[in-house]
C-alpha positions in Angstrom: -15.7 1.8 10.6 -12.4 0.9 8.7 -9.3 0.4 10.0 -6.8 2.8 9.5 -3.1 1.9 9.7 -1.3 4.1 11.2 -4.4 5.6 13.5 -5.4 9.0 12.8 -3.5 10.4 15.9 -0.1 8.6 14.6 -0.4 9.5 11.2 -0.7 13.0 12.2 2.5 12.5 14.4 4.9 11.1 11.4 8.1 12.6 10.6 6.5 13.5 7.2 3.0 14.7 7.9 -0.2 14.2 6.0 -1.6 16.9 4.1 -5.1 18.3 4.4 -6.4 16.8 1.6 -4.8 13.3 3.5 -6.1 13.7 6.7 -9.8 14.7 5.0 -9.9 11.7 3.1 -8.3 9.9 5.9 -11.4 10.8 7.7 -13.9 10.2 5.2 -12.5 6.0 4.1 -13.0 5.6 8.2 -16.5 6.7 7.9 -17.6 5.4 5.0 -16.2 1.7 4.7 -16.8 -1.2 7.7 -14.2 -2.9 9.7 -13.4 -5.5 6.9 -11.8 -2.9 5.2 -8.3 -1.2 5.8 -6.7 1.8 5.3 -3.0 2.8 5.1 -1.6 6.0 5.1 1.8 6.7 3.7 2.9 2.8 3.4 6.5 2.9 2.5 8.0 -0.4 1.0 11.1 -1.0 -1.0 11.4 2.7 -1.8 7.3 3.0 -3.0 5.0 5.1 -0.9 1.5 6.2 -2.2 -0.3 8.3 -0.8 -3.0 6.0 0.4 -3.6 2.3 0.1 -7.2 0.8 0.7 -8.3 -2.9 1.0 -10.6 -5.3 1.4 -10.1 -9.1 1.8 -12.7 -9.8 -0.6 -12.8 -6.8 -3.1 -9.2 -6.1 -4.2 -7.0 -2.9 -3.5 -7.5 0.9 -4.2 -4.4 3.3 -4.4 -5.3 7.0 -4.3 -2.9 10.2 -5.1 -3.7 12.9 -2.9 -3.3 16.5 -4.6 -4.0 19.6 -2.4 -3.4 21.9 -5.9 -6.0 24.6 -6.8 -6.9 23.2 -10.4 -7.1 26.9 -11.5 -3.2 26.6 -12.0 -2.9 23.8 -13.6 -3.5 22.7 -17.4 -3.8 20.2 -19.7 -2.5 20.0 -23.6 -3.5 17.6 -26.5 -1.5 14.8 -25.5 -3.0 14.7 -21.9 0.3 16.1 -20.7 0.0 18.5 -17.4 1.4 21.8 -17.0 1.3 24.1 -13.9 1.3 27.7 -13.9 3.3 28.5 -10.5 5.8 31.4 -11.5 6.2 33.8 -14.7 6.0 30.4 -16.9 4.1 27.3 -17.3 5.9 24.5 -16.7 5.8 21.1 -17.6 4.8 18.2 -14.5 4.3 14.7 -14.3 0.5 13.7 -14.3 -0.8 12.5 -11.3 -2.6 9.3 -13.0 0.4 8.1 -14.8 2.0 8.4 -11.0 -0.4 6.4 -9.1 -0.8 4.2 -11.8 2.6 3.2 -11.9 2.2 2.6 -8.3 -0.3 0.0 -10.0 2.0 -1.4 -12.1 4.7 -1.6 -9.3 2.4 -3.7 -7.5 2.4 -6.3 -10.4 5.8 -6.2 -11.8 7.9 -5.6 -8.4 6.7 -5.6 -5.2 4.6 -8.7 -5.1 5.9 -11.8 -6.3 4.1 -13.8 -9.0 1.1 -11.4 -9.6 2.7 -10.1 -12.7 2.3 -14.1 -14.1 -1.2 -13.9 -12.6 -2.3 -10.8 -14.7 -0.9 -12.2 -18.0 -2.8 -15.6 -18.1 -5.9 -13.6 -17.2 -6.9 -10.1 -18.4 -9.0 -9.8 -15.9 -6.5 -9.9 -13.0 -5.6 -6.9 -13.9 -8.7 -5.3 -12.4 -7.7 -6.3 -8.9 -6.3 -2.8 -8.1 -7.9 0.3 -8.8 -6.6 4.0 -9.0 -7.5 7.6 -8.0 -6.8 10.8 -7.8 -8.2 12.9 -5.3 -8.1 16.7 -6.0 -8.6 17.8 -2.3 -9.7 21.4 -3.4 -10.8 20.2 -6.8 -14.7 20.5 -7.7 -16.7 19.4 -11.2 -16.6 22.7 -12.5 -12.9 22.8 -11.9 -12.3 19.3 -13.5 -15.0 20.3 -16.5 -12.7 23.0 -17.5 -9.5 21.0 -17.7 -10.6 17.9 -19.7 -14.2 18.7 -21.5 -12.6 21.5 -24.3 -10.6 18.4 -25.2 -13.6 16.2 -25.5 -15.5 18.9 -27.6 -12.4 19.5 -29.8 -12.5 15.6 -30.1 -16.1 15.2 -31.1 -15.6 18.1 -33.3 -12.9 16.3 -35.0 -14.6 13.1 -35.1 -17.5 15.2 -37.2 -15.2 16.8 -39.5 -13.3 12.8 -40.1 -16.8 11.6 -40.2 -17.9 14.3 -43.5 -14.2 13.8 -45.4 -15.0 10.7 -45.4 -18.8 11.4 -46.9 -17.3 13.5 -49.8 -14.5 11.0 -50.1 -15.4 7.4 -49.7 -12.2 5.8 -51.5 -10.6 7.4 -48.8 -11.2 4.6 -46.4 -7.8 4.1 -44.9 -7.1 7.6 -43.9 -10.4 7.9 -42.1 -10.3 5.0 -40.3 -6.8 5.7 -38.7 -7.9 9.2 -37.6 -11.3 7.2 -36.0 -8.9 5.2 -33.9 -6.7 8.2 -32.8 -9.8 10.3 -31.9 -11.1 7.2 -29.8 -8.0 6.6 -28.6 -7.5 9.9 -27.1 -11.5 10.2 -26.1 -10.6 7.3 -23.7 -7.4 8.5 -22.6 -9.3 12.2 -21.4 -12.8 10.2 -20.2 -10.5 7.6 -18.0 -9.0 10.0 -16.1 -11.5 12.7 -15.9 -14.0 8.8 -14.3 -11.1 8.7 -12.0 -10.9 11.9 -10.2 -12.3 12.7 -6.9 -12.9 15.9 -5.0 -15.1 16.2 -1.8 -18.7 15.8 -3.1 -17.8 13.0 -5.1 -15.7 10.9 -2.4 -18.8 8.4 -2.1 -18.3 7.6 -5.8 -15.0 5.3 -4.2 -15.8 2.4 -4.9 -13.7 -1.4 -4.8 -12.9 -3.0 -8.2 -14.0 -6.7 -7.6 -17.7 -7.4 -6.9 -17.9 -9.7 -3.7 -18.9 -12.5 -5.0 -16.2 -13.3 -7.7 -13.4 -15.1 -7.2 -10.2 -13.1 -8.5 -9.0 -11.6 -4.9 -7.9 -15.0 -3.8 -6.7 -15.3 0.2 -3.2 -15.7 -0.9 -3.1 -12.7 -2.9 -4.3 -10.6 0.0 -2.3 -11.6 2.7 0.6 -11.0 0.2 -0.7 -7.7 -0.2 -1.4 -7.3 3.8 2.6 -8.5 4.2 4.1 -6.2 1.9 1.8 -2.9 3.2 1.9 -3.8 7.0 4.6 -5.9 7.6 5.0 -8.5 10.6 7.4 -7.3 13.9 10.8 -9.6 14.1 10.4 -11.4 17.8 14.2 -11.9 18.8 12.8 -15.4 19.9 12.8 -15.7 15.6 16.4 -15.4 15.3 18.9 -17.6 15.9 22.4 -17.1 18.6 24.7 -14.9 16.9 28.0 -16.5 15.6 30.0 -13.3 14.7 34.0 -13.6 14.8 35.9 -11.0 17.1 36.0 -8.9 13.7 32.5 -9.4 12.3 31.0 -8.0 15.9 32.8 -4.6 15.7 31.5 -4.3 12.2 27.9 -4.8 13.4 28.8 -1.8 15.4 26.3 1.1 14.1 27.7 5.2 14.6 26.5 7.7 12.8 27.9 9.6 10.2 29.9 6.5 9.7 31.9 5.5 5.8 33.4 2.4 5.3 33.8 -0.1 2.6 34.1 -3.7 3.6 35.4 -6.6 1.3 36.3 -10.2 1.9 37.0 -13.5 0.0 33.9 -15.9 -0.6 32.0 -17.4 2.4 33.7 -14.4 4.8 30.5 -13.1 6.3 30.0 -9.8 4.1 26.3 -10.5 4.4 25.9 -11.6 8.0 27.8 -8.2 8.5 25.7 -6.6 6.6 22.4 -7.9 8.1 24.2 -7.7 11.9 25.0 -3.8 11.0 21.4 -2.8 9.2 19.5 -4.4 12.7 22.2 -2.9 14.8 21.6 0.7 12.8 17.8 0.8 13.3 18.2 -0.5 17.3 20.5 2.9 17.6 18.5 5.8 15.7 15.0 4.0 15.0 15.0 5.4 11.6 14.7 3.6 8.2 17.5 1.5 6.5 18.3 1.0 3.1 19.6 -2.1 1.8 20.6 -2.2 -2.3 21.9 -4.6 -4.0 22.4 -4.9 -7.5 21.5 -8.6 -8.0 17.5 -8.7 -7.9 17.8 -12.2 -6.7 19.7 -11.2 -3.4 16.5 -9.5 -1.5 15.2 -12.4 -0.2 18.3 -13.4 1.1 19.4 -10.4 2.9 15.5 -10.7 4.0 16.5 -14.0 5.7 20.0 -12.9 7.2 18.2 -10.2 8.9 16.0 -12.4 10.5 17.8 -14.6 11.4 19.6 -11.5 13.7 18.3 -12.5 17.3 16.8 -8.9 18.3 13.3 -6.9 18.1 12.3 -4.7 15.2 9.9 -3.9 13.1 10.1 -4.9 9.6 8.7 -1.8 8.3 12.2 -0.3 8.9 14.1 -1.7 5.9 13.6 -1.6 2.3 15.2 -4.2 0.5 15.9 -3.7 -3.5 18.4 -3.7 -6.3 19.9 -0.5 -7.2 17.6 0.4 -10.8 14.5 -0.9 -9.2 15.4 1.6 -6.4 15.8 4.4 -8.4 13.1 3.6 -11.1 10.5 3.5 -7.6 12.2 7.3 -6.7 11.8 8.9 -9.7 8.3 8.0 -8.9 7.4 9.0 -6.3 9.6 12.5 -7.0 7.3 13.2 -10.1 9.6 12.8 -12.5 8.5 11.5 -15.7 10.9 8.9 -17.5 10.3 9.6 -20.9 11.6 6.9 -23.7 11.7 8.6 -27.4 9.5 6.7 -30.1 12.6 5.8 -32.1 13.5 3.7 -28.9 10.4 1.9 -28.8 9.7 -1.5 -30.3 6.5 -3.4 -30.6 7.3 -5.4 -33.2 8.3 -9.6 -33.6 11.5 -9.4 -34.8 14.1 -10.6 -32.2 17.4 -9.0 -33.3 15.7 -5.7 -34.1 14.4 -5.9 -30.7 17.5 -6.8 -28.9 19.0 -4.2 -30.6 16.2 -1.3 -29.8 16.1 -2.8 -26.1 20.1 -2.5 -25.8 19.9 1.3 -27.2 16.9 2.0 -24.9 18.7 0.9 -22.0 21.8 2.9 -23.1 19.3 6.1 -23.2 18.1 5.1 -19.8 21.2 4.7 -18.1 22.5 8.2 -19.4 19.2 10.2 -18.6 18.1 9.2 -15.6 20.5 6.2 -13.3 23.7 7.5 -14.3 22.3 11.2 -14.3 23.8 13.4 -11.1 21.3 16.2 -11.7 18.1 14.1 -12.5 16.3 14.7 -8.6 17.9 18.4 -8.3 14.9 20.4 -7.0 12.6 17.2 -6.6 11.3 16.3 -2.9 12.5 13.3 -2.0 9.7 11.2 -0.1 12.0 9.1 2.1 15.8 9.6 2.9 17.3 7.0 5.0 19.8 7.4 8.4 21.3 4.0 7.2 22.2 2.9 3.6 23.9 -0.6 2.9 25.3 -1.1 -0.4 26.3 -5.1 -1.4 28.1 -6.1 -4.3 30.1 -3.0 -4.5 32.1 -4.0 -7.8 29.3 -4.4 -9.3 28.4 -0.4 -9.0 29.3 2.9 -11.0 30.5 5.8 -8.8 27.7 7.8 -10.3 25.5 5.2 -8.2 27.0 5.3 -5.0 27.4 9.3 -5.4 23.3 9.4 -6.2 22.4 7.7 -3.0 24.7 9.0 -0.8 23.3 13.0 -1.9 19.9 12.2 -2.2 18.8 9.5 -0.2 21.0 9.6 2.9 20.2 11.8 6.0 22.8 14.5 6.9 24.6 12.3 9.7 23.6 9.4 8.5 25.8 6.2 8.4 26.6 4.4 4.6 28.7 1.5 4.3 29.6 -0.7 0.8 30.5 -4.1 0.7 32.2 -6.5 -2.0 34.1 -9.0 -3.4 36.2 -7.4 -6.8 37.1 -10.9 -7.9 33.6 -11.3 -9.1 33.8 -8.3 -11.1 32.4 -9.5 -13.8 30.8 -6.5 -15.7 34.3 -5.3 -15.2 34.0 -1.9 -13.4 37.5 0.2 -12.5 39.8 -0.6 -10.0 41.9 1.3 -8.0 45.5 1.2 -6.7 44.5 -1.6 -4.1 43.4 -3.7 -7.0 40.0 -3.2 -5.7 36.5 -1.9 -6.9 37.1 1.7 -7.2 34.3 3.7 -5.5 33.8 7.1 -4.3 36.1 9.5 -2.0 35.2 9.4 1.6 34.6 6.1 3.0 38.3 5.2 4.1 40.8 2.3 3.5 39.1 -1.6 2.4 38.6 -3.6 5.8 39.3 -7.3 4.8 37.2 -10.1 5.6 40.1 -13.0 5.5 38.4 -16.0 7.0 35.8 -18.1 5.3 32.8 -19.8 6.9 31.3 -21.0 3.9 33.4 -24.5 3.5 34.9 -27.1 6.4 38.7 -27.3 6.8 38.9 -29.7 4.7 37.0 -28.7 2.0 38.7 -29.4 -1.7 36.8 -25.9 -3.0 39.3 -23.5 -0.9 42.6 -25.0 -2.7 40.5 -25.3 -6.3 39.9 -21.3 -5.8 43.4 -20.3 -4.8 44.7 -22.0 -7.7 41.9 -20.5 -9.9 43.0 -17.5 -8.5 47.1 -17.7 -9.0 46.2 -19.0 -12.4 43.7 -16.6 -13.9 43.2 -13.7 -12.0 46.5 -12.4 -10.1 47.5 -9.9 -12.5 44.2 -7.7 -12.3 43.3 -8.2 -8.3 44.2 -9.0 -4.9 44.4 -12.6 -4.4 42.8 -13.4 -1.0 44.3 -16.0 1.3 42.0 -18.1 3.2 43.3 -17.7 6.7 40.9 -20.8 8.4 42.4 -23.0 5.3 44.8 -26.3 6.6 46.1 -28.4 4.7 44.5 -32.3 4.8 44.6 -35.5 3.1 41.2 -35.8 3.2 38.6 -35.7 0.4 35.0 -35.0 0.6 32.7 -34.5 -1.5 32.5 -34.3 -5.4 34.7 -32.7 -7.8 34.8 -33.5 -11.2 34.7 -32.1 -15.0 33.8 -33.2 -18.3 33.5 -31.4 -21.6 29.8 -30.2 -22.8 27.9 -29.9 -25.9 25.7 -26.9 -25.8 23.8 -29.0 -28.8 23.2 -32.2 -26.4 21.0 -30.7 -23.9 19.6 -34.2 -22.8 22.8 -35.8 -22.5 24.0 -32.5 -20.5 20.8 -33.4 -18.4 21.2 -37.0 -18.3 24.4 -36.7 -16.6 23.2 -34.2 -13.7 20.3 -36.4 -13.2 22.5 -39.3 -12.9 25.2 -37.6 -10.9 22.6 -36.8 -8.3 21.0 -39.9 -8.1 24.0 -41.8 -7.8 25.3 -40.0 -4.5 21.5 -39.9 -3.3 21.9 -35.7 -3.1 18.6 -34.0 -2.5 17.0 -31.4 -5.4 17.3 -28.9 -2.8 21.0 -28.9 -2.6 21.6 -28.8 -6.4 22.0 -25.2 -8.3 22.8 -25.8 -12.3 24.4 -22.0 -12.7 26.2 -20.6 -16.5 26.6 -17.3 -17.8 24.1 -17.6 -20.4 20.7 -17.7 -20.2 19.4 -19.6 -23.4 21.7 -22.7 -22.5 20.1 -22.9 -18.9 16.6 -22.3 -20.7 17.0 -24.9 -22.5 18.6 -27.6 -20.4 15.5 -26.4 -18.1 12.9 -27.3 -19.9 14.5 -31.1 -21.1 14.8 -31.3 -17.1 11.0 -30.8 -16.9 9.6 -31.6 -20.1 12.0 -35.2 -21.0 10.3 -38.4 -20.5 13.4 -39.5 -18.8 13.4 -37.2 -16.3 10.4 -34.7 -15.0 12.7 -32.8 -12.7 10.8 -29.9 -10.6 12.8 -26.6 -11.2 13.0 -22.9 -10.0 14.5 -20.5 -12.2 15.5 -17.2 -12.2 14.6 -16.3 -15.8 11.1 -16.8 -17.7 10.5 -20.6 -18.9 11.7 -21.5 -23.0 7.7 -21.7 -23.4 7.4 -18.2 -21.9 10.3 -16.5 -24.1 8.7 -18.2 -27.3 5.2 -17.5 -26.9 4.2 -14.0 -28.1 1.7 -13.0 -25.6 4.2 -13.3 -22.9 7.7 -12.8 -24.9 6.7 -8.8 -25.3 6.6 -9.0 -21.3 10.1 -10.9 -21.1 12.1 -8.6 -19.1 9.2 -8.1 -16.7 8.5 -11.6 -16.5 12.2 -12.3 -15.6 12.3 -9.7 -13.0 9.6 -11.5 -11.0 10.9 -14.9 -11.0 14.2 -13.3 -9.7 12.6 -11.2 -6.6 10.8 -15.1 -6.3 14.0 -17.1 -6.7 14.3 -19.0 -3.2 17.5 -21.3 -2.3 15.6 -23.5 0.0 12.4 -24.4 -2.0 12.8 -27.8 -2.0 13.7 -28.6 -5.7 16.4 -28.3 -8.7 17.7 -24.9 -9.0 18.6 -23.3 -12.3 20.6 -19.7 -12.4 22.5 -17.1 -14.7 25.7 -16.8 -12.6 24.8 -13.2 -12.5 21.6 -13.5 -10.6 23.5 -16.4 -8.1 26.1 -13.8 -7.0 25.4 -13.7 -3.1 24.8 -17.7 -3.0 26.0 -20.7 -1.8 24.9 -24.1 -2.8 26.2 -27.5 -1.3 26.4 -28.5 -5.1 27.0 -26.7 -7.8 27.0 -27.8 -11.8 29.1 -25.1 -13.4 28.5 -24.6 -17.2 31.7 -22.9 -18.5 31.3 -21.3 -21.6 33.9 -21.2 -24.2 33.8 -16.5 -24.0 33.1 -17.0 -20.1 35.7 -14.3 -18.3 37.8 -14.9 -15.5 35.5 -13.4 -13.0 32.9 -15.1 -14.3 34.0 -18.5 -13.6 35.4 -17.3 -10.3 31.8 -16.5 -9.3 30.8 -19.5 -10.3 33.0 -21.7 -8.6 32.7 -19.7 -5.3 28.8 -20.5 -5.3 30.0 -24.2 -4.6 30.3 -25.3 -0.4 31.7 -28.7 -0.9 30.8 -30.2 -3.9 31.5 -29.1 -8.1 31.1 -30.5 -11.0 32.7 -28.2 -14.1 30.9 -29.0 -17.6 33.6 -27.3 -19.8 32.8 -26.4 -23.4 35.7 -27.9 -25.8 36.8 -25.0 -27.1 37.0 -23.2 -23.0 40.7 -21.7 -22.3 39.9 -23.2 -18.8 40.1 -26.8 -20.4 43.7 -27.5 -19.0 42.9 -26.2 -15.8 40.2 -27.9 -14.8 41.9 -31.3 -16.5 44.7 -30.9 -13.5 42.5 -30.1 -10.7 39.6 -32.2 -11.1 39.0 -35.8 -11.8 36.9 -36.6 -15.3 33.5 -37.0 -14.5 33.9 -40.8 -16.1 35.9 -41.6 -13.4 34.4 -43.0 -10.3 34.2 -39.6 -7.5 33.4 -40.2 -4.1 30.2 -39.9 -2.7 29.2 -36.4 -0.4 29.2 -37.8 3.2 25.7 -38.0 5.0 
């Protein structure tokens, strides 16, 4: 017999209960598979939760939709668009199979890391997962009468293309697009109809990937294992807590709690945060939600929180950034995100692209993740007794108003955290010169000691000054309160003027700087504003014959963005390697200064770019713990700053102490 995960008895006992058509087929996967196989109801991670979730070590992954509809209600147009008759009107609803396959597609493109890249060297990778649908009081007659009138009126129309084409053969062109649209939609009805179950046809279930072949590799299912049944946290994993005297009453969870919580770099916002979301699920033994809105950030909150030295299961928090959130909700609420044709773009020309892709996104944001009204009379599959927001500035108050109505239990606790200096997609401020959020979670509570850097680290001074210089007009300028003054001077800090048309003397120098003070790959992080330039100093770092550097990056490869087969799958592509990005992986690290928001590195090459805005290079040089080195374009407005404060990189610097 399978394994089922929850057992029967607990599934039945979960706060949202299975239907009839669940526990039936809950029943009948038991039965019917052996003990290599498991099967879990309801898994819920990073927002996702489909209905059922089967797998086998060697034969890949089914994901079933469960519907206990009577079909009789429910129709189908031309365009294989669903409609349900439930009042005086027929109304339009999303399909089932585009909902559990974008489950599919989540599987590939979010949840687990590098299977996207897997899927695009080999079309065959693809196949790992299959989908159902499972009509629990369906029957063939019932499924005849939705899809085959739609298969006779194509045939019909295939015979009619078929004899204009007789009486006109110079017509050629116009037949042979009609052939393709009929076959096109002939697949579209015959896939789904070959992919819906009811009760006599459950033993039709069958995995995609014959035993014998090779494409389920071991690592790829206990990937899959991790994300759908997630390990328990010993408190023997963690580590002795280090909290301040004001960092452990923030920990403190209470329901129906509000605050917002900001602090200067290195000031503990995220042990806070990862103290308070263990702290939360000890207290009510609900679900937590963590967003962020740097993709980049999960797997480090992931490792503050286990680093917290207490027991809990994992299964309690879902980790993501705030658009993959809400992209996985609309989901799983049945609500179709429709793009218009005119904002859709297949073709190989990059500016027209760009441009389509920056309209599309516009379109997005206004229909759906800016929308107040877009869940209104949708079920919502999992609300949450504690939501955690980080990098507050970077968020609309449309955002934070979204989550708080629709995803947080009614006494639930929500707190936001933040730095406003690092603003730098420049949201409003209010009369505190801080990010300006939402009514209703009090006064800012200020983090004013840093942790990040030793007493006498160089960085805190270069950042006050930064500050006073650039940035004391618009916010707040924070005071480190741990900061002494000291003659001493460790580490490195220099700056030199770059070439963004010299990419392997830009490399040459890091390579050299590195090598020189005998600093290991895994404490350097090469960080800029703009994509392209670390793209392309990337691949001289990896590809040169003077250098062969080993690199992760939080953005697709130069090869990958001009390759065509991959380029089309760009954004995709650059979303995995930022949920994969990992500080401590041993080698060179190379990152937009957007996606390191949330880091720290021991070393830190800053690229300053000659448009780069104050917050931007704030960020950036709040990333370093002890050691900088500024490459400053000529034509930079932070030139003359960076020529007081920091020695030229010609100049002999002193080595980081061992």
């Amino acid at each position: 017999m399978a394994v089922l995960i929850p057992d029967l008895e607990a599934a039945k006992a979960a706060k949202q209960k299975p239907t009839a058509g669940e526990i039936f087929l809950l029943e009948f996967l038991r039965s019917h598979f052996d003990d290599q196989v498991e099967v879990y109801s309801q898994p819920c991670f990073n927002g996702d939760k489909p209905d059922i979730v089967v797998m086998s070590p060697r034969m890949g992954v089914i994901i079933i939709e469960v519907k206990d509809w009577d079909l009789g209600l429910y129709s189908i147009d031309n365009n294989n668009k669903w409609s349900a008759s439930l009042s005086t009107r027929s109304q339009e609803i999303y399909s089932p199979f585009q909902q559990v396959y974008r489950y599919k597609k989540n599987f590939f493109e979010i949840h687990v890391n590098g299977l996207l890249e897997k899927s695009l060297k080999s079309d065959k990778f693809f196949r790992i997962i299959k989908t159902y649908v499972y009509f629990h009081n369906g029957s063939k007659t019932a499924l005849d009468r939705l899809y085959q009138p739609h298969l006779d009126r194509l045939h019909e129309e295939s015979r009619e293309n078929a004899q204009r084409l007789k009486a006109e053969p110079s017509n050629f062109d116009a037949y042979e697009k009609k052939r393709e649209w009929i076959e096109r939609g002939k697949r579209m009805f015959e896939r789904d109809l070959s992919l819906s179950l009811y009760r006599d046809k459950l033993k039709k279930i069958a995995f995609p990937i014959a035993a014998k072949d090779s494409l389920f590799e071991e690592s790829v299912y206990i990937e899959f294992k991790r994300l759908l049944n997630p390990p328990y946290h010993y408190a023997s994993e963690g580590k002795p807590p280090t909290y301040s005297e004001k960092q452990a009453k923030l920990i403190q969870s209470k329901g129906e709690a509000r605050a917002k919580i900001c602090g200067l770099a290195g000031s503990g916002k995220t042990v806070v945060l990862a103290g308070r979301a263990v702290n939360a699920h000890k207290r009510h033994g609900g679900r937590v939600l963590i967003l962020t809105f740097n993709i980049t950030l999960g797997s480090y909150i992931h490792d503050k929180i286990s680093a917290v030295r207490e027991d809990f299961p994992w299964s309690a928090f879902d980790i993501s950034n705030y658009h993959r959130f809400i992209t996985v909700a609309l989901n799983n609420s049945e609500i179709n995100v429709v793009i218009p044709q005119h904002l859709q773009y297949d073709g190989k020309d990059s500016s027209t692209a760009r441009r389509i892709a920056a309209e599309r996104d516009q379109y997005l944001e206004a229909t759906y993740y800016s929308n107040q009204t877009v869940f209104e009379g949708r079920a919502i599959k999992t609300v949450y007794d504690t939501i955690l927001i980080d990098e507050i500035q970077d968020y609309k108050p449309e955002w934070i108003k979204m989550i708080r109505s629709n995803f947080l239990t009614e006494d639930g606790e929500m707190l936001l955290f933040g730095d406003e200096k690092q603003n730098i997609y420049k949201r409003a401020l209010d009369g505190e010169r801080r990010s300006k959020v939402v009514e209703g979670f009090g006064p800012w509570i200020k983090l004013t000691k840093s942790y990040r850097y030793t007493l006498e680290s160089p960085i805190i001074p270069l950042v006050e000054s930064f500050q006073n210089a650039f940035l004391d007009q618009d916010y707040e300028v924070d005071v480190d309160e741990s900061f002494q003054l000291s003659l001493t001077n460790i580490g490195i800090q220099a700056y030199t003027a770059f070439d963004r048309q010299n990419m392997e003397g830009l490399a040459s120098h890091i390579v050299r700087i590195a090598k020189e003070h005998s600093i290991h790959p895994n404490d350097i992080s090469i960080i800029s504003s703009q994509e392209i330039i670390l793209q392309q100093l990337d691949h001289v770092l990896r590809t040169s014959d003077a250098h062969k550097e080993r690199t992760l990056c939080t953005f697709p490869s130069l090869e990958v963005s001009e390759h065509p087969k991959y380029s089309r799958k760009y954004q995709e592509i650059s979303a995995s390697k930022k949920k994969g990005f990992n500080l401590n992986s041993g080698v060179m690290k190379l990152s937009s200064t957007h996606s390191f928001k949330g880091f720290e590195s021991p070393l830190i090459f800053l690229l300053v770019n000659n448009n780069d805005s104050p917050e931007m290079v704030f960020t950036g040089l709040t990333r370093a713990k002890e050691n900088l080195v500024a490459f400053v374009e000529n034509e930079s407005r932070y030139l003359d700053f960076f020529t007081k404060h920091l020695a030229r990189l010609d100049v002999p610097v002193s080595a980081s102490p061992n």
